[in-house]
N, CA, C and O of each residue as an XYZ file, in Angstrom:
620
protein
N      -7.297     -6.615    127.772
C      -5.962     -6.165    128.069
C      -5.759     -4.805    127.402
O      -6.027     -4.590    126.220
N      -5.340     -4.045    128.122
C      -5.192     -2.139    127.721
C      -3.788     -2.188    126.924
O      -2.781     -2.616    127.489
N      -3.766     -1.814    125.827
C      -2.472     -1.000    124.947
C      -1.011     -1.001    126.508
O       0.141     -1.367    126.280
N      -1.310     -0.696    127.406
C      -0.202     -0.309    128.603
C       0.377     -1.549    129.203
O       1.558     -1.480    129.545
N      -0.547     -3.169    129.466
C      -0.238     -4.086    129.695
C       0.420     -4.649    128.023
O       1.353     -5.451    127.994
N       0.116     -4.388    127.397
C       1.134     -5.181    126.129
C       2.246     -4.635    125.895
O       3.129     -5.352    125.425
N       2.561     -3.047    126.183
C       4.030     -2.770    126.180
C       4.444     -3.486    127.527
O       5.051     -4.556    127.501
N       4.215     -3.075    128.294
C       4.554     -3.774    129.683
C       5.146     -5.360    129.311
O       6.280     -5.686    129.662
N       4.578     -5.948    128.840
C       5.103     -7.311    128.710
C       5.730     -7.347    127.687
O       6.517     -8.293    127.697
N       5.779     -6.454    126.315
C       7.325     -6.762    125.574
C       8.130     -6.322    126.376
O       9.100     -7.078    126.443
N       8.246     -5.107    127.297
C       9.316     -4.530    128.005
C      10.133     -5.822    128.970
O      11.324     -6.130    129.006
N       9.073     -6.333    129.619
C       9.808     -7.806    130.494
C      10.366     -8.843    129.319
O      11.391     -9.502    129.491
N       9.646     -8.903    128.219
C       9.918     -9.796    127.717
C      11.310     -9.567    127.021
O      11.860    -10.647    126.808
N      12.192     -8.261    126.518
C      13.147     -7.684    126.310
C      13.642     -7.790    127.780
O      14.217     -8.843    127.503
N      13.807     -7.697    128.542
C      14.670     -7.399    129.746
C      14.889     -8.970    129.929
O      16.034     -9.301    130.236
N      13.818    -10.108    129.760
C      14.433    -11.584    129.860
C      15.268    -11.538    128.999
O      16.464    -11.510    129.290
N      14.901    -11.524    127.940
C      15.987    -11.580    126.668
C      17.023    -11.513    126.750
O      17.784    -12.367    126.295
N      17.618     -9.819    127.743
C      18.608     -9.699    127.576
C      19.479    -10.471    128.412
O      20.602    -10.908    128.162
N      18.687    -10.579    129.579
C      19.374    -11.160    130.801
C      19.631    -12.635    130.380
O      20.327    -13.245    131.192
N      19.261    -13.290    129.381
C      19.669    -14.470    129.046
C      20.882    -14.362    128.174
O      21.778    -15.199    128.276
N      20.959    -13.287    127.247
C      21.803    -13.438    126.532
C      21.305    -13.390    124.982
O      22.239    -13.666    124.229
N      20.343    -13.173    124.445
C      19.842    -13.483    123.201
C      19.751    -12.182    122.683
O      19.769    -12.136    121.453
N      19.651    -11.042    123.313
C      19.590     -9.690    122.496
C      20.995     -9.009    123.419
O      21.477     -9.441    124.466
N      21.353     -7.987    122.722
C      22.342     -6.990    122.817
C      22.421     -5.985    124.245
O      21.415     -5.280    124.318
N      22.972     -5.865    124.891
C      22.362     -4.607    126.064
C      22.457     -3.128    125.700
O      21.999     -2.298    126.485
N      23.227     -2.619    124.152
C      23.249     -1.412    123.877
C      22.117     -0.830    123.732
O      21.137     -1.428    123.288
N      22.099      0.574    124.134
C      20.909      1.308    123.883
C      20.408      0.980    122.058
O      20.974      0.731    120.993
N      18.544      1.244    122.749
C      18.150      0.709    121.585
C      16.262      1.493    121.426
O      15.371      1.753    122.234
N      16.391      1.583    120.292
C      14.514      2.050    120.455
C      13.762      0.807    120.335
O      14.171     -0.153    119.681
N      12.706      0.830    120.943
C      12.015     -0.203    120.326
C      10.244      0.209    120.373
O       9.699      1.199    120.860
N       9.760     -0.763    119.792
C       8.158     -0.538    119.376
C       7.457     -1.507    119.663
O       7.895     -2.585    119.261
N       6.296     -1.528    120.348
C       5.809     -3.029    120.464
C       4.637     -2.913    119.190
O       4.018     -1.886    118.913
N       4.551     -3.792    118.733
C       3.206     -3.758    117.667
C       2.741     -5.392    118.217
O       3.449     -6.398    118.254
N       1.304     -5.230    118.612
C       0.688     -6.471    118.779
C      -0.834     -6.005    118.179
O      -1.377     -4.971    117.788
N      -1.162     -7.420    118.358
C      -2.975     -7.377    117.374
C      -3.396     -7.974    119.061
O      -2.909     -8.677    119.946
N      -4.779     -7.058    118.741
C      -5.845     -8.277    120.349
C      -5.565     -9.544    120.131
O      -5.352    -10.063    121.227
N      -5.429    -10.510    119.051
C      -5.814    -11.363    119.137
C      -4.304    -11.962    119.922
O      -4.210    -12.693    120.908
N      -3.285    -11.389    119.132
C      -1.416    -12.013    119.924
C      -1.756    -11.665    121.301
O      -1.329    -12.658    121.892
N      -2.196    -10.978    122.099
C      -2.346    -10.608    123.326
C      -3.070    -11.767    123.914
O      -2.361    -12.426    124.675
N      -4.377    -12.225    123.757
C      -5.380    -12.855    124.189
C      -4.234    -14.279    123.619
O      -4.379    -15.071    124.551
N      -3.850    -14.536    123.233
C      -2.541    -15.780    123.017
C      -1.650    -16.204    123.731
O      -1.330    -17.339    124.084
N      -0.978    -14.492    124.070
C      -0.238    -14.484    124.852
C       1.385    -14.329    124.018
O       2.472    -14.279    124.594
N       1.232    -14.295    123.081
C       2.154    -13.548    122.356
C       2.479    -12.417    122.203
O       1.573    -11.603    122.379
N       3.599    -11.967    121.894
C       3.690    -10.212    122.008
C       5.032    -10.608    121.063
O       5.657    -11.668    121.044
N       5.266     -9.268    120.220
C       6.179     -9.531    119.253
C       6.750     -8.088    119.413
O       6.075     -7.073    119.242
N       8.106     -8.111    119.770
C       8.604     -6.840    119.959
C       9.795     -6.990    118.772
O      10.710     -7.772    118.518
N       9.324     -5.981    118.307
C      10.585     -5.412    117.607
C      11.779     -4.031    117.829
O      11.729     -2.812    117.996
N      12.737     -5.022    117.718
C      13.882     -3.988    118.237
C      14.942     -3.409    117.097
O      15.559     -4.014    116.221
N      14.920     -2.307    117.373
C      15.913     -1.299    116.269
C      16.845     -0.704    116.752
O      16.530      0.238    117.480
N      17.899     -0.902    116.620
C      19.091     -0.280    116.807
C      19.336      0.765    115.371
O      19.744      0.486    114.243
N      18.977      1.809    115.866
C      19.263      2.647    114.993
C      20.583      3.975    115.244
O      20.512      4.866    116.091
N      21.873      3.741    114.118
C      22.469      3.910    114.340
C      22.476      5.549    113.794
O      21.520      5.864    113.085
N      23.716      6.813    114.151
C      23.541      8.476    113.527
C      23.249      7.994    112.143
O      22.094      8.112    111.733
N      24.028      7.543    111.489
C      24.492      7.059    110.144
C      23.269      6.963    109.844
O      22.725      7.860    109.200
N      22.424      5.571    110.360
C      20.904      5.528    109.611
C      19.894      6.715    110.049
O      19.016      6.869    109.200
N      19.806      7.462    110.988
C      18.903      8.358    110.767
C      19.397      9.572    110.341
O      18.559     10.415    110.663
N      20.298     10.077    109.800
C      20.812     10.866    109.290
C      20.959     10.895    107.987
O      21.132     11.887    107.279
N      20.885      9.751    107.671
C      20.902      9.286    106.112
C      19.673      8.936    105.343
O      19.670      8.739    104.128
N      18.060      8.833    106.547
C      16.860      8.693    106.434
C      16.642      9.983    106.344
O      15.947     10.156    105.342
N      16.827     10.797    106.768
C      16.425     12.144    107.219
C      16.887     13.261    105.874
O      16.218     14.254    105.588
N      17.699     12.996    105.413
C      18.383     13.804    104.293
C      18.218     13.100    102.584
O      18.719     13.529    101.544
N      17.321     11.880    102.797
C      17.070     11.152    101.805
C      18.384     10.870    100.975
O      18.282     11.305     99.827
N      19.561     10.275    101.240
C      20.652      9.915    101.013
C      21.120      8.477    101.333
O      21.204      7.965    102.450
N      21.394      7.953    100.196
C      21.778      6.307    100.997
C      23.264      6.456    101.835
O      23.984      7.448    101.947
N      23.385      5.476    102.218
C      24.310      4.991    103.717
C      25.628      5.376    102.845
O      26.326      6.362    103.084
N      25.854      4.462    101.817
C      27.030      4.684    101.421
C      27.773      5.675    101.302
O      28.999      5.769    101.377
N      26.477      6.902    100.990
C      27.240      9.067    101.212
C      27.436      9.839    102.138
O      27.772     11.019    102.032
N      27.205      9.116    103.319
C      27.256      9.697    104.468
C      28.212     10.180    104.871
O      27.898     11.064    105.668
N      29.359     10.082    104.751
C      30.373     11.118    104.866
C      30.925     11.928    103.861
O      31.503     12.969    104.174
N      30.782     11.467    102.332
C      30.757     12.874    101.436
C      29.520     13.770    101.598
O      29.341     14.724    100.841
N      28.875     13.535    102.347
C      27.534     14.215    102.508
C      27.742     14.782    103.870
O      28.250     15.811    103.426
N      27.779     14.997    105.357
C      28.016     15.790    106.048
C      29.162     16.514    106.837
O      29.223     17.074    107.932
N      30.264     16.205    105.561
C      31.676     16.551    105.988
C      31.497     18.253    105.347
O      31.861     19.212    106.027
N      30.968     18.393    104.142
C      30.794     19.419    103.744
C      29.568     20.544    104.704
O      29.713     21.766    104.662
N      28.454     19.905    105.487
C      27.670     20.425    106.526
C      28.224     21.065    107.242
O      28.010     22.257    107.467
N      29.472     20.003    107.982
C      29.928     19.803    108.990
C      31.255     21.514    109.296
O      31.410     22.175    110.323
N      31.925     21.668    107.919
C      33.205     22.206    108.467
C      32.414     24.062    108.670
O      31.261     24.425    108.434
N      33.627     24.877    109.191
C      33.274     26.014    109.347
C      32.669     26.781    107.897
O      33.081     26.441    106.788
N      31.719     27.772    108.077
C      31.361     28.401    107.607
C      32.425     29.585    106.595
O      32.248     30.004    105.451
N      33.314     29.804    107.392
C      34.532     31.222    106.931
C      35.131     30.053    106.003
O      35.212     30.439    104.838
N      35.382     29.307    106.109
C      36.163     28.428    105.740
C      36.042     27.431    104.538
O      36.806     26.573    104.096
N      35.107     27.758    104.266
C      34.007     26.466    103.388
C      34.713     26.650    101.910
O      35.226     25.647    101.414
N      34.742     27.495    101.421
C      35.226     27.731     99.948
C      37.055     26.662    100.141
O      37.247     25.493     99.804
N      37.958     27.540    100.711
C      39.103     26.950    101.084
C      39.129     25.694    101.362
O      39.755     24.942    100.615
N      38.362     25.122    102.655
C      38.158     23.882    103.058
C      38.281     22.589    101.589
O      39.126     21.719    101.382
N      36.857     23.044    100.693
C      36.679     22.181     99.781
C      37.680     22.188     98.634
O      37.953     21.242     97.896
N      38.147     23.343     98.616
C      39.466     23.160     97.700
C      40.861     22.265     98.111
O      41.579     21.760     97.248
N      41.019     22.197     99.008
C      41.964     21.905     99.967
C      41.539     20.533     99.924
O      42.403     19.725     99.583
N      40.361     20.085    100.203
C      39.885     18.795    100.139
C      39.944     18.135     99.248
O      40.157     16.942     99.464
N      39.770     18.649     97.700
C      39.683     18.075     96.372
C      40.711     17.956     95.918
O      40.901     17.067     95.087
N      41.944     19.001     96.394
C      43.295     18.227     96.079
C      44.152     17.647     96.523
O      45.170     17.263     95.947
N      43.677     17.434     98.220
C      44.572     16.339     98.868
C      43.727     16.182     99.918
O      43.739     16.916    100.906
N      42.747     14.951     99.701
C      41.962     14.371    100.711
C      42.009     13.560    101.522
O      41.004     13.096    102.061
N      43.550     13.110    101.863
C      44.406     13.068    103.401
C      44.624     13.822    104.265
O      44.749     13.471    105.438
N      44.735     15.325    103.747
C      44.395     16.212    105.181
C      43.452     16.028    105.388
O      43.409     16.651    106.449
N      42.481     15.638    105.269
C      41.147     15.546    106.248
C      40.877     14.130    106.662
O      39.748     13.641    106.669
N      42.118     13.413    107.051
C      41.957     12.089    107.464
C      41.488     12.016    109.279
O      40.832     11.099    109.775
N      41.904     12.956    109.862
C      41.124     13.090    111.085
C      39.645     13.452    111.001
O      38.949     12.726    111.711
N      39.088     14.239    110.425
C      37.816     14.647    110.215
C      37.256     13.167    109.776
O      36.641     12.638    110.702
N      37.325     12.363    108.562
C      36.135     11.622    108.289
C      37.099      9.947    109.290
O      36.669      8.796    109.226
N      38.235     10.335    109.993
C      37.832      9.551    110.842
C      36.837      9.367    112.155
O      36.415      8.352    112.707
N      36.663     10.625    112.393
C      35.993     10.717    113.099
C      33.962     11.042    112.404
O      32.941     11.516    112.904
N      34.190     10.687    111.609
C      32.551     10.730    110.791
C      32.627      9.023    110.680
O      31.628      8.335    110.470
N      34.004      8.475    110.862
C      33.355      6.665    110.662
C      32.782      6.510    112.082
O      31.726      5.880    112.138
N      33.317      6.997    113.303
C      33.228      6.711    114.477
C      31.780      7.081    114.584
O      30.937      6.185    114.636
N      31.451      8.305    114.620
C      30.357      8.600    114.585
C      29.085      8.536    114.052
O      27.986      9.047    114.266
N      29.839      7.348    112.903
C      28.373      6.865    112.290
C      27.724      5.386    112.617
O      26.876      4.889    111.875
N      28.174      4.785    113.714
C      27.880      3.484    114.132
C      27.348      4.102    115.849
O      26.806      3.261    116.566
N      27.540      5.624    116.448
C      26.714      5.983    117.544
C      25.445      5.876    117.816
O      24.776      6.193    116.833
N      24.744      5.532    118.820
C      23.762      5.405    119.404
C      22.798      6.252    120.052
O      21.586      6.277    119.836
N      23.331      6.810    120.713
C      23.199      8.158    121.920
C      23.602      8.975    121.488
O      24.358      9.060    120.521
N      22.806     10.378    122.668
C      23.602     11.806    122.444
C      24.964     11.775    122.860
O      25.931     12.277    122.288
N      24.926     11.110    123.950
C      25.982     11.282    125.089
C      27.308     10.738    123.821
O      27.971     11.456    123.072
N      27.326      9.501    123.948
C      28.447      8.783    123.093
C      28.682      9.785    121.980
O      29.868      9.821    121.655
N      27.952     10.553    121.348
C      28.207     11.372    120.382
C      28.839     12.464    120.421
O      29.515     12.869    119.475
N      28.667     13.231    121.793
C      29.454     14.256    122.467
C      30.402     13.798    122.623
O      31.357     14.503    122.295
N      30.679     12.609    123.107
C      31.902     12.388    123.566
C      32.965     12.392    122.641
O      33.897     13.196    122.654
N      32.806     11.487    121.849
C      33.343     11.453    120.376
C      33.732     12.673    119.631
O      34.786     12.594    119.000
N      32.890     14.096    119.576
C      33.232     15.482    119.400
C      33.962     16.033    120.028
O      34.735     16.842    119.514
N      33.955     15.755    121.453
C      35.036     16.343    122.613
C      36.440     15.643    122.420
O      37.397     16.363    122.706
N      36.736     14.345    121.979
C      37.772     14.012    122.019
C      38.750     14.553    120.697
O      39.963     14.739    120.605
N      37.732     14.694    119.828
C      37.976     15.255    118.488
C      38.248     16.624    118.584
O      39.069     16.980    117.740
N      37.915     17.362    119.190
C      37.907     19.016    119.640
C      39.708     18.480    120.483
O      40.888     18.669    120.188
N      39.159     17.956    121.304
C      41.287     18.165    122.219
C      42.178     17.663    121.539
O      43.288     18.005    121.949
N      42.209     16.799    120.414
C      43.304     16.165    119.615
C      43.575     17.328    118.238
O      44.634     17.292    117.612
N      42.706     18.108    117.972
C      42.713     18.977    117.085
C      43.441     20.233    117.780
O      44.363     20.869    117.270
N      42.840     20.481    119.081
C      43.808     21.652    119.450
C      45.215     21.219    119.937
O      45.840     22.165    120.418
N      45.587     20.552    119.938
C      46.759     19.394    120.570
C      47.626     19.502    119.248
O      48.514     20.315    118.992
N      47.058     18.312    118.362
C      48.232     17.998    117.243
C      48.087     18.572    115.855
O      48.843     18.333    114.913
N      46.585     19.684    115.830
C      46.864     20.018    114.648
C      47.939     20.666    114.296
O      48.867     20.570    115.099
N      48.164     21.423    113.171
C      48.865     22.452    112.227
C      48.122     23.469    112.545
O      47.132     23.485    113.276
N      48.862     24.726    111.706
C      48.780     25.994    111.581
C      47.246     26.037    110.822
O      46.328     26.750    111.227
N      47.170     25.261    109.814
C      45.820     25.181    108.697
C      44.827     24.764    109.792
O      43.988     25.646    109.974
N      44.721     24.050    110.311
C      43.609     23.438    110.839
C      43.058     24.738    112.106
O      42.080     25.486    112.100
N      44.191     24.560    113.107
C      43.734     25.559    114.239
C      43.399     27.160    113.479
O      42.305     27.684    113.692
N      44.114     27.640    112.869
C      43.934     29.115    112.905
C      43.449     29.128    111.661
O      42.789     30.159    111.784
N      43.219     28.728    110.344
C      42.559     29.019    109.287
C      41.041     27.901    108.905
O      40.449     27.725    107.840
N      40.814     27.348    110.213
C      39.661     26.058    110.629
C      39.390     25.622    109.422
O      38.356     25.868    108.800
N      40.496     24.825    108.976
C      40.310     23.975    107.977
C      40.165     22.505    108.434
O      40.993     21.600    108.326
N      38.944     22.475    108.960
C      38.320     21.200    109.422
C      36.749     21.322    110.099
O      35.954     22.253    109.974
N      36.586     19.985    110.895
C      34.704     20.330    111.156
C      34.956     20.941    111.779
O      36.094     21.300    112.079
N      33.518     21.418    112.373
C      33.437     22.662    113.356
C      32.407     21.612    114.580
O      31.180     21.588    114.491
N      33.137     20.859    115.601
C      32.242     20.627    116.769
C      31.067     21.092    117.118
O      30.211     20.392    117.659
N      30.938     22.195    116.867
C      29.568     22.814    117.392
C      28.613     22.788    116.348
O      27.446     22.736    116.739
N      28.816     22.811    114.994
C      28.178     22.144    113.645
C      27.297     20.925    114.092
O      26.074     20.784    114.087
N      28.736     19.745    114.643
C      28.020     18.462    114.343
C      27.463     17.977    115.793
O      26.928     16.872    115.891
N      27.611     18.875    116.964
C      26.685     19.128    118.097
C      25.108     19.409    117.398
O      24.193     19.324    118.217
N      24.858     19.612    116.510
C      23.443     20.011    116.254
C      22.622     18.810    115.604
O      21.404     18.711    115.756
N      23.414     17.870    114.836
C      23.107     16.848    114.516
C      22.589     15.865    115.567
O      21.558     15.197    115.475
N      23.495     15.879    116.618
C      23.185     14.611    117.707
C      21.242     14.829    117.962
O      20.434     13.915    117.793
N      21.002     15.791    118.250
C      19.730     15.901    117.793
C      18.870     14.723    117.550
O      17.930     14.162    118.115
N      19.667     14.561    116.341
C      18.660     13.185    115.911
C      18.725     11.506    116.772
O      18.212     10.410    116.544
N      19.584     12.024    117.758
C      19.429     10.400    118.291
C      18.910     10.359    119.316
O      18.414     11.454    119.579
N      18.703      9.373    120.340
C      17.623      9.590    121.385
C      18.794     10.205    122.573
O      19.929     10.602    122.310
N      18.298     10.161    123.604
C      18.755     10.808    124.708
C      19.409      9.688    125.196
O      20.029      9.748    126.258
């Protein structure tokens, strides 16, 4: 049996799965790892990972889970802005209650797509209901910042 017939049959064997009900239908990576001998058995052992921005973003920057948003909120905001931003932040870190709400949302994403989306909705509610601080002195993320991140998730 060729390496191509053993993915082949975790792939059916995930698609029964799901169609029964025992695994999840959200997008997901997965890996087949089998030995000749599970094959010639007739076993196949697929393992499935749902890997969420949060965890590869937090793999990737060698940072545990728990910093993930004191950790790319500061990435994240404008450049002109960065000195101000963090001051502004350290003494009242309720104005930036839209920003790391939208870093919780975005840290349980899957996809690029879902991730854009999530930035776009965040981009029209910012030009919509911010203040004077936010729109014209971009005291907040910068969308096109955390457009570069999605990167890390699959397509």
């Amino acid at each position: 049996m060729t390496q191509f017939d053993g993915q082949q049959r975790c792939a059916n064997l995930a698609f029964e799965s799901v169609a029964r009900g025992l695994l999840s239908t959200k997008p997901v990576r997965y890996c087949a790892r089998t030995t000749k001998d599970e094959l010639s058995d007739g076993v196949a052992f697929l393992i499935l990972m749902s890997e969420t921005f949060r965890d590869l973003y937090c793999a990737r920057r060698g940072r545990p889970v728990e910093k993930f948003a004191p950790d790319l909120f500061p990435r994240a905001i404008h450049r002109r802005s960065l000195p101000l931003t963090l001051l502004v932040w350290w003494f009242n870190p309720k104005f930036f209650k839209a920003e790391f709400d939208l870093l919780r949302e975005l840290a349980v994403v899957t996809t690029r797509e879902a991730f854009r989306k999530e930035v776009e909705e965040y981009r029209y509610d910012v030009r919509r209901q911010a203040g004077w601080l936010k729109n014209t002195l971009r005291l907040r993320i910068s969308g096109q910042r955390l457009l570069r991140y999605a990167r890390l998730l699959p397509r």
